[in-house]
C-alpha positions as a Markdown table, in Angstrom:
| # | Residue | x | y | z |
|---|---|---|---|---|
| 1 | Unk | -15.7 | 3.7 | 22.7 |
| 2 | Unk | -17.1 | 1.8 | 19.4 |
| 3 | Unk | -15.5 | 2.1 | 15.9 |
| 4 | Unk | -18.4 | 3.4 | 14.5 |
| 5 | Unk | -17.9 | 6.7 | 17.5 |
| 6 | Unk | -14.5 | 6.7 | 16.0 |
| 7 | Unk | -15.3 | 6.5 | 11.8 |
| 8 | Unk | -18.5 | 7.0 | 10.8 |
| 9 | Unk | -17.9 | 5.9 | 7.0 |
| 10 | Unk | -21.3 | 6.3 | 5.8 |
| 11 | Unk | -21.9 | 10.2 | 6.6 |
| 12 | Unk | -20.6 | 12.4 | 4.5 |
| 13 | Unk | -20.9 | 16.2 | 3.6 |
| 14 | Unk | -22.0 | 18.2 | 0.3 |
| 15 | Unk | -18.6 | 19.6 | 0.1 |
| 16 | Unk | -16.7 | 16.1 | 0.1 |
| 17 | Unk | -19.2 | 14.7 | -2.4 |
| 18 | Unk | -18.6 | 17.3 | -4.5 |
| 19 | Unk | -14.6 | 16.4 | -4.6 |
| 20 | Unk | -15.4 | 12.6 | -4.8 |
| 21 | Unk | -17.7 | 13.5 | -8.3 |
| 22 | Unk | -14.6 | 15.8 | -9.4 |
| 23 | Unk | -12.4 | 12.7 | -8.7 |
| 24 | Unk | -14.3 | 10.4 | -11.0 |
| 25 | Unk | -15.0 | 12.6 | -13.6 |
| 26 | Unk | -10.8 | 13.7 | -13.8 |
| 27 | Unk | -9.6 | 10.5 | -12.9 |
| 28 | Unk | -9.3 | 7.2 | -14.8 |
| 29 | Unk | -7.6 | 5.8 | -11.4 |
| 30 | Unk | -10.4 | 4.9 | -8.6 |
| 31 | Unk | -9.5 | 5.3 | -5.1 |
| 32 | Unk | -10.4 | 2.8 | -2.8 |
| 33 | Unk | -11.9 | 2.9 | -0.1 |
| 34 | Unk | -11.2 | 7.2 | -0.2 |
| 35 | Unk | -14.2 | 8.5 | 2.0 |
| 36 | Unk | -13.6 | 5.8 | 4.4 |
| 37 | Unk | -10.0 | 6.5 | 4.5 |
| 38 | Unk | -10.2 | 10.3 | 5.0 |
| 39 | Unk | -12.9 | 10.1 | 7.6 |
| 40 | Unk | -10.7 | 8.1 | 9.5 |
| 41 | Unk | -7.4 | 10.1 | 9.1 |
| 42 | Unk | -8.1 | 13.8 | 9.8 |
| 43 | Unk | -9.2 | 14.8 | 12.9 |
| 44 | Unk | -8.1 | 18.6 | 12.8 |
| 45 | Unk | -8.6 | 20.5 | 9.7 |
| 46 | Unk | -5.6 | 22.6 | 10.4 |
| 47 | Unk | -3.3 | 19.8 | 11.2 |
| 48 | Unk | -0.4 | 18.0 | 9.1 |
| 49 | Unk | -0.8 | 15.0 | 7.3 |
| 50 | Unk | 1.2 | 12.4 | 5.5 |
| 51 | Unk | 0.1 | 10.2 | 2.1 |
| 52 | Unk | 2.7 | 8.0 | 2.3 |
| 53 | Unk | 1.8 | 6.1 | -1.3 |
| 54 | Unk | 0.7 | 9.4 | -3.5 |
| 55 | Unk | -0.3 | 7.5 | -6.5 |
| 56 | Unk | -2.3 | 9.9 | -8.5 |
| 57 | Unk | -3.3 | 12.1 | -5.4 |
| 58 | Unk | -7.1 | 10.2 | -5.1 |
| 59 | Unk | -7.0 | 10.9 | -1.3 |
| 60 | Unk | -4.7 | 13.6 | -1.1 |
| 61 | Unk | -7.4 | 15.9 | -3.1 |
| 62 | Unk | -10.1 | 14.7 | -1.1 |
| 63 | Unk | -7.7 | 15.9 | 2.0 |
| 64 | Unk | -7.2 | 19.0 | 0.6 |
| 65 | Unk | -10.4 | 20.0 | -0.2 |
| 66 | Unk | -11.0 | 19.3 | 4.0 |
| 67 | Unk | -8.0 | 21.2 | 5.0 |
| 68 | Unk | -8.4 | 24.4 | 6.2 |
| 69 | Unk | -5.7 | 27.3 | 4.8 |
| 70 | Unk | -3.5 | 26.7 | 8.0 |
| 71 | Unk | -3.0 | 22.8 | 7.3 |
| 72 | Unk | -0.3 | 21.1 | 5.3 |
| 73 | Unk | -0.3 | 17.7 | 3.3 |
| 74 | Unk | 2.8 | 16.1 | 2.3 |
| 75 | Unk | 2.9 | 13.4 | -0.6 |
| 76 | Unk | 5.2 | 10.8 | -0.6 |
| 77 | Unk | 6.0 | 8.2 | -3.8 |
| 78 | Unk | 8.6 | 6.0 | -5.4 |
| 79 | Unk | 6.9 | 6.3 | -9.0 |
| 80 | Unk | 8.2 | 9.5 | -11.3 |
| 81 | Unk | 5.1 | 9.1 | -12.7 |
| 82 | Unk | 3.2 | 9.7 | -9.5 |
| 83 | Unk | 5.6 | 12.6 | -8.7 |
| 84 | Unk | 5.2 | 14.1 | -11.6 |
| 85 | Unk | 1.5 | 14.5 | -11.2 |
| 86 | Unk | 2.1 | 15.8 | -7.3 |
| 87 | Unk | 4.3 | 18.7 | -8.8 |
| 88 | Unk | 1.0 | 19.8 | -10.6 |
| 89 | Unk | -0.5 | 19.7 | -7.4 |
| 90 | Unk | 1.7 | 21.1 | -5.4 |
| 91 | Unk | 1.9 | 24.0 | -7.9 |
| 92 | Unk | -1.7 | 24.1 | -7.6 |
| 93 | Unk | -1.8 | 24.5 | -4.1 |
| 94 | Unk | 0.5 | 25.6 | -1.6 |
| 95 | Unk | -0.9 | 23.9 | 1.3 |
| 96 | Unk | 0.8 | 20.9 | -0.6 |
| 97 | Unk | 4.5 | 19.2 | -1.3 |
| 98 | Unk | 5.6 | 16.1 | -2.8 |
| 99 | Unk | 8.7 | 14.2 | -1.7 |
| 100 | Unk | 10.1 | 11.5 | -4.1 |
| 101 | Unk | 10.8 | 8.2 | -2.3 |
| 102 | Unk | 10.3 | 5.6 | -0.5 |
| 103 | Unk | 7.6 | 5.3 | 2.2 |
| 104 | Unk | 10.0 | 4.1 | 4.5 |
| 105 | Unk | 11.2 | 7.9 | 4.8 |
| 106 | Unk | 7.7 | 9.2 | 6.6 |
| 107 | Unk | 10.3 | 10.1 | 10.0 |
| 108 | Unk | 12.2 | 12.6 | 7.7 |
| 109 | Unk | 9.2 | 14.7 | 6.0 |
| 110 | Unk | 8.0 | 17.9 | 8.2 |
| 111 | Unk | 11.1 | 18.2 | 9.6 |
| 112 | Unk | 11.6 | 17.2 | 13.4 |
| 113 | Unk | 8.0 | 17.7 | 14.0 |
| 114 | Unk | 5.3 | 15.6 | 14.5 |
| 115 | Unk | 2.2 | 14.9 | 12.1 |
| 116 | Unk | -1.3 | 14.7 | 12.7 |
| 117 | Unk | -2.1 | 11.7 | 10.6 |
| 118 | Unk | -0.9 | 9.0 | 7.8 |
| 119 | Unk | -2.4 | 7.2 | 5.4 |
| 120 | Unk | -0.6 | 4.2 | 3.5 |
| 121 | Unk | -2.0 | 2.9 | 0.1 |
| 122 | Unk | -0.4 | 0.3 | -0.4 |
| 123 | Unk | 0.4 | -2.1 | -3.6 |
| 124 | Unk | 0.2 | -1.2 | -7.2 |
| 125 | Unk | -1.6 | 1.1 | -8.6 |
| 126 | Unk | -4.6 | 0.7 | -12.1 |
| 127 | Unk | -2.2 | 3.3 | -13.4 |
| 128 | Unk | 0.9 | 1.2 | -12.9 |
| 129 | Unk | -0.8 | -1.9 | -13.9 |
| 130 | Unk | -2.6 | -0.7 | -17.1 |
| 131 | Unk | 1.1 | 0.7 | -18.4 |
| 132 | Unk | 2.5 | -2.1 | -20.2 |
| 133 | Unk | 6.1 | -0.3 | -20.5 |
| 134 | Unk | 5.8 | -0.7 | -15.9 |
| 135 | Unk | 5.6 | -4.7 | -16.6 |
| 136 | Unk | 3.7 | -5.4 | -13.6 |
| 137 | Unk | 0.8 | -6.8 | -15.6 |
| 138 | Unk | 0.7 | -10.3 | -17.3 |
| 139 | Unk | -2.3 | -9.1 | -19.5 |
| 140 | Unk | -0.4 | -7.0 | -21.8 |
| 141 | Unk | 3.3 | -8.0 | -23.3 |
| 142 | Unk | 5.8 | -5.2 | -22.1 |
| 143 | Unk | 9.0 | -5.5 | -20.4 |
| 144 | Unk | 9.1 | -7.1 | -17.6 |
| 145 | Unk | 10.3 | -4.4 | -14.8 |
| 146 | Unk | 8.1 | -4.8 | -12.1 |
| 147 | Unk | 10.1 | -1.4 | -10.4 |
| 148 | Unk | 8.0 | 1.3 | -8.6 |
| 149 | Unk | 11.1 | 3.4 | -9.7 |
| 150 | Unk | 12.6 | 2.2 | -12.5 |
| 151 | Unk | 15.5 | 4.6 | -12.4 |
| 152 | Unk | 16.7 | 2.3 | -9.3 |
| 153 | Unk | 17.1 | -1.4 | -8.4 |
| 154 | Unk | 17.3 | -4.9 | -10.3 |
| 155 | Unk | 14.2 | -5.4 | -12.8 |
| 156 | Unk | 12.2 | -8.1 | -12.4 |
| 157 | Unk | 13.9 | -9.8 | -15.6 |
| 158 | Unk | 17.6 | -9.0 | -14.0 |
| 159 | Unk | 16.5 | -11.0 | -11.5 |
| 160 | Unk | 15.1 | -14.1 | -12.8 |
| 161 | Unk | 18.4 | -13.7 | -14.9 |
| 162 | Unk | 20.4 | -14.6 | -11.8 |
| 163 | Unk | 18.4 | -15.9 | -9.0 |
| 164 | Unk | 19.1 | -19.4 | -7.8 |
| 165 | Unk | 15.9 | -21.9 | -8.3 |
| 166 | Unk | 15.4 | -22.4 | -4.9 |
| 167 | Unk | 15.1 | -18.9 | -4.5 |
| 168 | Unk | 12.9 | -18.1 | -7.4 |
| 169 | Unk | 10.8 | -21.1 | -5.6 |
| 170 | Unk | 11.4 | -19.4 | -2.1 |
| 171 | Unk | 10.0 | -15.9 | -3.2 |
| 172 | Unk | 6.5 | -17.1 | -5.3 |
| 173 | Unk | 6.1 | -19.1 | -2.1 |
| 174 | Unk | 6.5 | -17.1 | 0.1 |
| 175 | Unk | 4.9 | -13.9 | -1.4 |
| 176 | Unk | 2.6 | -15.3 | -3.7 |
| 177 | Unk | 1.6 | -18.6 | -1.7 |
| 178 | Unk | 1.2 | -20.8 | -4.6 |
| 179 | Unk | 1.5 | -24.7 | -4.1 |
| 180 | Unk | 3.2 | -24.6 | -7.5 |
| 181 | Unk | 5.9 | -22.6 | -6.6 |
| 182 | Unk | 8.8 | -25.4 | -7.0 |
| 183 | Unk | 7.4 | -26.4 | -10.5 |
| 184 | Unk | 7.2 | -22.7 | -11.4 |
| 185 | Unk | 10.8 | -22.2 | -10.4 |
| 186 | Unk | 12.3 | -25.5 | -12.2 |
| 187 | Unk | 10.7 | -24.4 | -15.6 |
| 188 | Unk | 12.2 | -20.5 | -15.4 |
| 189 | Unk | 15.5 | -21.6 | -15.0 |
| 190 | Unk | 14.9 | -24.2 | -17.6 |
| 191 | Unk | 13.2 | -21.4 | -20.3 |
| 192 | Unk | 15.8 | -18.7 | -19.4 |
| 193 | Unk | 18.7 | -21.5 | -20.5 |
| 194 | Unk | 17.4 | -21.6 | -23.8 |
| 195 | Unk | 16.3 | -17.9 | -24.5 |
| 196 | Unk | 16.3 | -14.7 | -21.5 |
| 197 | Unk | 12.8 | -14.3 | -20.0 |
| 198 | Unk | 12.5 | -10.8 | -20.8 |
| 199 | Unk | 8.5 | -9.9 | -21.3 |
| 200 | Unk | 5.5 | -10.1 | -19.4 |
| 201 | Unk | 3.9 | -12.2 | -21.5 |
| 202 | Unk | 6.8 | -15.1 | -22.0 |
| 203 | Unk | 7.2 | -15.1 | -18.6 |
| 204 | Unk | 2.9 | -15.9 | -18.1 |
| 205 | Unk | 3.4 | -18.5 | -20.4 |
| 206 | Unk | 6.2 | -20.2 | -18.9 |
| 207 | Unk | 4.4 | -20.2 | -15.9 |
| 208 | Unk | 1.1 | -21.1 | -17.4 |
| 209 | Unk | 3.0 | -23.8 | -18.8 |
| 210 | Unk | 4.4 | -24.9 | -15.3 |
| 211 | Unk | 0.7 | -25.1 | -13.4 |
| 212 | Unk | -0.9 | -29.1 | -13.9 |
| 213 | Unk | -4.0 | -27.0 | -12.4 |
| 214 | Unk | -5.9 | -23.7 | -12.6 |
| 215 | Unk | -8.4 | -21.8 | -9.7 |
| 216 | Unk | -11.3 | -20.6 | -11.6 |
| 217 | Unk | -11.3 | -17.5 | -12.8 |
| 218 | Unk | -7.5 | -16.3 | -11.8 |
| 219 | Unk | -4.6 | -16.4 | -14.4 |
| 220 | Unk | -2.4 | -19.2 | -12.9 |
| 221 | Unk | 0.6 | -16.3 | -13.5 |
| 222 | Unk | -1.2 | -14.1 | -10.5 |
| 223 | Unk | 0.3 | -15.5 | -7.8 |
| 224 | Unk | 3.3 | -15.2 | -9.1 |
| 225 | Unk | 3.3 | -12.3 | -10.6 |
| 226 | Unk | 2.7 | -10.5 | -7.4 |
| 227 | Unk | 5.5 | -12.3 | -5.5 |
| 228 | Unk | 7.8 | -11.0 | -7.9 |
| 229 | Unk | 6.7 | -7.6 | -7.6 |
| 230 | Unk | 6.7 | -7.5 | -3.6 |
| 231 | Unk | 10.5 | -9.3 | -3.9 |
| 232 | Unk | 11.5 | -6.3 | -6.2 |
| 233 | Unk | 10.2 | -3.5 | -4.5 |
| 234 | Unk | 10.9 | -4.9 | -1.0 |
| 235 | Unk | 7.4 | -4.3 | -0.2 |
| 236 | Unk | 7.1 | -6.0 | 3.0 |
| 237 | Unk | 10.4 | -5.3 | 4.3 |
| 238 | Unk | 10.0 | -2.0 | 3.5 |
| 239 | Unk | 6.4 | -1.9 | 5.3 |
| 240 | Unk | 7.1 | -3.0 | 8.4 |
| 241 | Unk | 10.4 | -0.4 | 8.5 |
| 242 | Unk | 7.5 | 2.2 | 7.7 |
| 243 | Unk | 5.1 | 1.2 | 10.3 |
| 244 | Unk | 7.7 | 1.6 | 12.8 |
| 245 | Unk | 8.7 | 4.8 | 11.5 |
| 246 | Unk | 4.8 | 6.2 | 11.3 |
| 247 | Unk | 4.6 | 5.5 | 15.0 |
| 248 | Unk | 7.6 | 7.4 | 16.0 |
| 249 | Unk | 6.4 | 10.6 | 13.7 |
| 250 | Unk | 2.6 | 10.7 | 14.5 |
| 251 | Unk | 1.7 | 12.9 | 17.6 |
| 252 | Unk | -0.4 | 11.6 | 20.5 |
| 253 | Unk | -4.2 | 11.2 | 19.0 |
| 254 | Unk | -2.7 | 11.2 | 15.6 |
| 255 | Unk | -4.1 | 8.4 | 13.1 |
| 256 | Unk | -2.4 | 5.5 | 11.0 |
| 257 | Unk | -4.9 | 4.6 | 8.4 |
| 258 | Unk | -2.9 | 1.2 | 5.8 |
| 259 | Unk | -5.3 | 0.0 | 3.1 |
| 260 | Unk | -3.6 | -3.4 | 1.8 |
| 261 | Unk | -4.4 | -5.6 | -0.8 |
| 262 | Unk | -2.3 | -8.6 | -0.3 |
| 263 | Unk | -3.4 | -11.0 | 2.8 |
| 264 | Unk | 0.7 | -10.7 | 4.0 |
| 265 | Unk | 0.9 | -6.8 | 4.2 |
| 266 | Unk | -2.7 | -6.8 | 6.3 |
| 267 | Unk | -1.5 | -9.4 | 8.5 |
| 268 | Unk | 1.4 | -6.9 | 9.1 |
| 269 | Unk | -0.3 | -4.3 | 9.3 |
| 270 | Unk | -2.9 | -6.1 | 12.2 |
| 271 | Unk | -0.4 | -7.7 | 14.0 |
| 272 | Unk | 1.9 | -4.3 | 14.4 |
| 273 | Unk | -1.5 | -2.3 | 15.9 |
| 274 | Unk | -1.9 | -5.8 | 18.0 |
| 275 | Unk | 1.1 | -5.5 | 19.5 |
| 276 | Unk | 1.3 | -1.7 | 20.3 |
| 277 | Unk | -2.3 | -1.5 | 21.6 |
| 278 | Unk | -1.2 | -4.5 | 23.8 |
| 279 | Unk | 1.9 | -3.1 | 25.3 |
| 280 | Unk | 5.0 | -4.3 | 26.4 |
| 281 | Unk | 5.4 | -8.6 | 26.5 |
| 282 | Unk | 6.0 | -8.8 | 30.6 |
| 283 | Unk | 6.1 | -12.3 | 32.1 |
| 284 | Unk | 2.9 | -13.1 | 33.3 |
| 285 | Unk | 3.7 | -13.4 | 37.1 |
| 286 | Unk | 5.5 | -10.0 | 37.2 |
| 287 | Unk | 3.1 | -7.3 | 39.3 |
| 288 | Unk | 2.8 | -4.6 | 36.5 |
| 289 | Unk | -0.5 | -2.3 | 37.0 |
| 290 | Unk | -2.5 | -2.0 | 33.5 |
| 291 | Unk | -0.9 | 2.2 | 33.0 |
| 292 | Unk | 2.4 | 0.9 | 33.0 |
| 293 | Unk | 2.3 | -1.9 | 30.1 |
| 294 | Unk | 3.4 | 1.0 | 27.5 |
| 295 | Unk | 0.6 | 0.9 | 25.3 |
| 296 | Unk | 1.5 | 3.0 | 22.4 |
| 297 | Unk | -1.6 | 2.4 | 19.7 |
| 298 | Unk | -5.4 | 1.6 | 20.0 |
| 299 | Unk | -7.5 | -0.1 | 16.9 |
| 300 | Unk | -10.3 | 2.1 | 16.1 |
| 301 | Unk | -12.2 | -0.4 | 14.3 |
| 302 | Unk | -12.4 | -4.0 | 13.0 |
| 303 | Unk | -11.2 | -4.1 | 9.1 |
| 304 | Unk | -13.3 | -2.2 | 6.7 |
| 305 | Unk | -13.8 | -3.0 | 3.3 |
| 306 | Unk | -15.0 | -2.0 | 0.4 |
| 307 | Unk | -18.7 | -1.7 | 0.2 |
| 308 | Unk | -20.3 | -4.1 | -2.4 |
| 309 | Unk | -21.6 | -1.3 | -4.6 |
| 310 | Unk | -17.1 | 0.0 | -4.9 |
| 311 | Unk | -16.5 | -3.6 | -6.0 |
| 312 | Unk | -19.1 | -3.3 | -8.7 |
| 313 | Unk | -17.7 | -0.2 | -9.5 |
| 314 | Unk | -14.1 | -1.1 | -9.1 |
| 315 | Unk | -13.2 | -4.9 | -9.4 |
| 316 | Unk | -9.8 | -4.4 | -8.4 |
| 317 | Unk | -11.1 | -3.6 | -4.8 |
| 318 | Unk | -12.2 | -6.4 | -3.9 |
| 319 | Unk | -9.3 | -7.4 | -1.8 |
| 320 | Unk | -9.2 | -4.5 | -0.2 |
| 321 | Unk | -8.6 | -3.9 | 3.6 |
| 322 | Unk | -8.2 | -0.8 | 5.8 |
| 323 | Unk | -7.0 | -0.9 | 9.1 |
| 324 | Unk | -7.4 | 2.6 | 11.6 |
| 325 | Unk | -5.2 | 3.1 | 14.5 |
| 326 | Unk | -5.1 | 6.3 | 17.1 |
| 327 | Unk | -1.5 | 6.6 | 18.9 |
| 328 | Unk | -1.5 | 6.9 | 22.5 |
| 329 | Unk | 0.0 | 9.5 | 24.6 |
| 330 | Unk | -0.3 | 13.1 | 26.2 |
């Protein structure tokens, strides 16, 4: 079957137009990649989804207003913030809930049954980043958090407090992938000797400080930045343990849909649907017919991304890529 038998992103109805204009007209927030991302996840009206990364509730009102009165959607978030604004919803509507916490916990939602479809978001929100209290963003001085809950965990600035060099230069290479990482690391734990590193902005300028060389047009505290933030939040960790969890709790036909922004959590995210859809790792001279390689997933389609009229739009797209996957089974 081809991906475009499977998500046809360019067809859309009066109805869900008429929920995306709502959307951008209410909502300062712009969700990527939405219509694309809820054509691919339901496929029964009156079945039970999952948005794992609630945000603002960009897709899950565009779900809703799909859902017949029979099917359920069940938000899932970290952020206070985020689940502040799904108590609204859920109040609004009864077909929805909220759950606060971590993604990781998609197995425990619905009870023991199975779901019909999850979506992942993943990454920081324009909500999250535009909040200069949230400290995720080097653009505007706040404190430098970096949380997704900041009721729980070591901030950002606890742990530069503490961390080892090698470790500081570990994490921004390792999540950030910048070829300065070692220099960045030597000049934090010099700076935080003489005075704490305890805002966004003295930690950009240490860093600036640190590069001998800029790429055009990024901030040379990006990188690093964003390491920071996936070390704090356990992003990667923490998506792989929900990928594995998804699988278990989706029913057979049921849909993964992960939009990632970082070229790390899309490798995981490709590799994971790789290996299901491929099956068990037999050695090659072992007789095994084709139905008994346990093939759990299938890829409905090569990575989508945003359109080039969305990343006029929405800059902060650009990066974006969404990944579909159906799970096998009877």
């Amino acid at each position: 079957m081809k991906s475009s038998d499977c998500i046809d992103s360019q067809k859309t109805d009066p109805l869900k137009e008429q929920a995306f204009d709502q959307l951008k007209a209410e909502h300062v927030h712009k969700t990527v990649l939405l219509h694309e991302a809820v054509d691919a996840l339901l496929t029964d009206p009156a079945g039970v989804y999952v948005d794992g990364t609630f945000g603002r509730g960009g897709h899950s009102r565009l779900i809703l207003s799909l859902l017949e009165e029979q099917g359920q959607l069940i938000g899932i978030d970290k952020d206070p913030a985020a689940i502040a604004t799904g108590l609204e919803l859920e109040r609004d509507d009864p077909r929805f809930s909220i759950y606060h916490g971590s993604f990781t916990d998609v197995d425990s939602v619905n009870g023991d049954q199975p779901v019909d479809g999850i979506l992942l978001d993943l990454g920081v929100s324009s909500p999250q980043l535009d909040d200069p209290e949230r400290g995720f963003s080097f653009m505007k001085e706040g404190p430098l958090d970096m949380r997704m809950n900041h009721h729980q965990g070591e901030s950002a600035a606890e742990w530069l407090a503490r961390a080892e060099e090698q470790e500081i230069s570990r994490v921004i290479w390792e999540y950030g992938e910048d070829r300065f990482s070692r220099r960045m690391a030597r000049v934090i734990v010099k700076e935080r000797e003489i005075e704490p590193i305890l805002t966004t902005k003295r930690l950009a300028s240490i860093i600036a400080a640190a590069c001998p060389s800029r790429e055009k047009g990024k901030h040379p505290a990006t990188r690093a930045f964003q390491a920071i933030r996936i070390h704090i939040n356990r992003e990667l960790d923490d998506l792989v343990l929900c990928l594995d969890n998804a699988l278990e709790k989706l029913k057979p036909g049921g849909r993964l849909v992960v939009i990632s922004f970082h070229s790390l959590e899309d490798r995981i995210a490709k590799r994971f649907i790789r290996k299901h859809q491929k099956g068990d790792e037999l050695p090659s001279w072992l007789p095994v017919r084709d139905d008994q390689l346990n093939r759990r997933m299938k890829s409905l389609s090569k990575a989508i991304k945003p359109s080039k009229q969305e990343v006029d739009d929405n800059p902060r797209s650009r990066s974006a890529v969404m990944r579909v996957a159906e799970k096998l089974g009877s």
